[in-house]
C-alpha positions as CSV (number, residue, x, y, z in Angstrom):
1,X,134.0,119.4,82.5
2,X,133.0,117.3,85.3
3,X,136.6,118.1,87.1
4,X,135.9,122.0,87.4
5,X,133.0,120.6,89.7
6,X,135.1,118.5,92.2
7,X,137.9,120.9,92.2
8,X,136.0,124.2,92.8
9,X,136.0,125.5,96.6
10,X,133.0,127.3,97.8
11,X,134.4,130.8,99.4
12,X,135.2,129.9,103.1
13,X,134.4,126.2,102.7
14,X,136.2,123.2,100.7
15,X,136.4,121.4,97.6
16,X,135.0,117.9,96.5
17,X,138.5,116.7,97.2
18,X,138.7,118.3,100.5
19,X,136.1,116.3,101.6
20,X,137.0,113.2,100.0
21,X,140.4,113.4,102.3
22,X,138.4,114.2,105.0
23,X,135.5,111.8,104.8
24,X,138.3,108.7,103.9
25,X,138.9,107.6,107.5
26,X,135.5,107.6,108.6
27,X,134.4,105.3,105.2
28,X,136.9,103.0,106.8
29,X,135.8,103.0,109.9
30,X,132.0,102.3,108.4
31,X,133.0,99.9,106.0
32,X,134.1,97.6,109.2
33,X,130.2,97.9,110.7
34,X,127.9,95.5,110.6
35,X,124.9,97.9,112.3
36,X,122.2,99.4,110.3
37,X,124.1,103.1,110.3
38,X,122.1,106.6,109.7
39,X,124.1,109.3,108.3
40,X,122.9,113.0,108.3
41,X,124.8,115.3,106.9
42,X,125.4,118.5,104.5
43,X,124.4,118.0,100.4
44,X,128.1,117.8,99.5
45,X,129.5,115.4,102.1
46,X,126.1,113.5,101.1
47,X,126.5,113.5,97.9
48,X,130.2,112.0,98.1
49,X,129.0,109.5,100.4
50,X,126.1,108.2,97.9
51,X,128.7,107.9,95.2
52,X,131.1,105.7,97.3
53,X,128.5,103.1,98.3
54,X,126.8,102.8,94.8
55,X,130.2,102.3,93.5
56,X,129.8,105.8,91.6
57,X,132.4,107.5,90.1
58,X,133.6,110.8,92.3
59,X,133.7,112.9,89.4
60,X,130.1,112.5,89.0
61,X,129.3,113.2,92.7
62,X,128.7,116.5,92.4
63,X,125.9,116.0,90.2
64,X,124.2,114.0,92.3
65,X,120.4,114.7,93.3
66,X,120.2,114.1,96.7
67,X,116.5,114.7,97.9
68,X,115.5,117.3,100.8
69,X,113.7,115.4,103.5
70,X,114.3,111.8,102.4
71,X,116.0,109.0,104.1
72,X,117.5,106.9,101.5
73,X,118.2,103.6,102.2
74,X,121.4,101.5,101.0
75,X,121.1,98.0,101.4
76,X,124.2,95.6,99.9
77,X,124.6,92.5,101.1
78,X,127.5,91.5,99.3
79,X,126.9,89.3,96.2
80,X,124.9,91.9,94.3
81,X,124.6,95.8,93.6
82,X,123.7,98.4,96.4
83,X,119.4,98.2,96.6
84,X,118.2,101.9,97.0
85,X,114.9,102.9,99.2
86,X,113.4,106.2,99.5
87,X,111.1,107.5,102.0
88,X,109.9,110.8,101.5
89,X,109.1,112.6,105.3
90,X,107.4,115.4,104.3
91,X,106.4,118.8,104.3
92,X,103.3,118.2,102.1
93,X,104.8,120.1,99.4
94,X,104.3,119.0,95.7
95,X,107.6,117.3,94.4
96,X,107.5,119.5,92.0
97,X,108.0,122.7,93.7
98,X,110.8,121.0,96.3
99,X,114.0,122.3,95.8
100,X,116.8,119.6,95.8
């Protein structure tokens, strides 16, 4: 089930729901922006932060592709869904021998 997923912690790391708690301030804090805002980050916290914007649910999160060496662009602008753009940077590796 999709709960084992969010619940399980990595050994010396956190949970799904570890970094939901930790990651809930800072959504606040960006949700009061108004500036184009770049976030890199780890797959997981990624991952969780994709879900929120596209209105996702968390327990799919974890399931979540999130390409290597793309920037993915969320644009909302309030009336309608979240628009999605990707921009692939590279290395000149086929897509289908990238790991994601």
């Amino acid at each position: 089930p999709p709960s084992i997923l969010i619940e399980f912690i990595v050994a010396g790391g956190e949970s799904y729901y570890d970094i939901i708690s930790r990651l809930d301030p800072l959504v606040h804090e960006l949700e009061s922006y108004h500036e184009p805002i770049l976030i890199v980050s780890h797959q997981a916290v990624l991952r969780m932060m994709y879900a929120y914007f596209k209105g996702s649910d968390r327990m799919d999160a974890p399931r979540i592709s999130i390409p290597l060496h793309t920037v993915i662009k969320l644009t909302y602008n309030g009336w309608a869904q979240c628009c999605e753009e990707q921009v692939y940077l590279g290395p000149d590796v086929p897509k289908n021998e990238q790991s994601t």
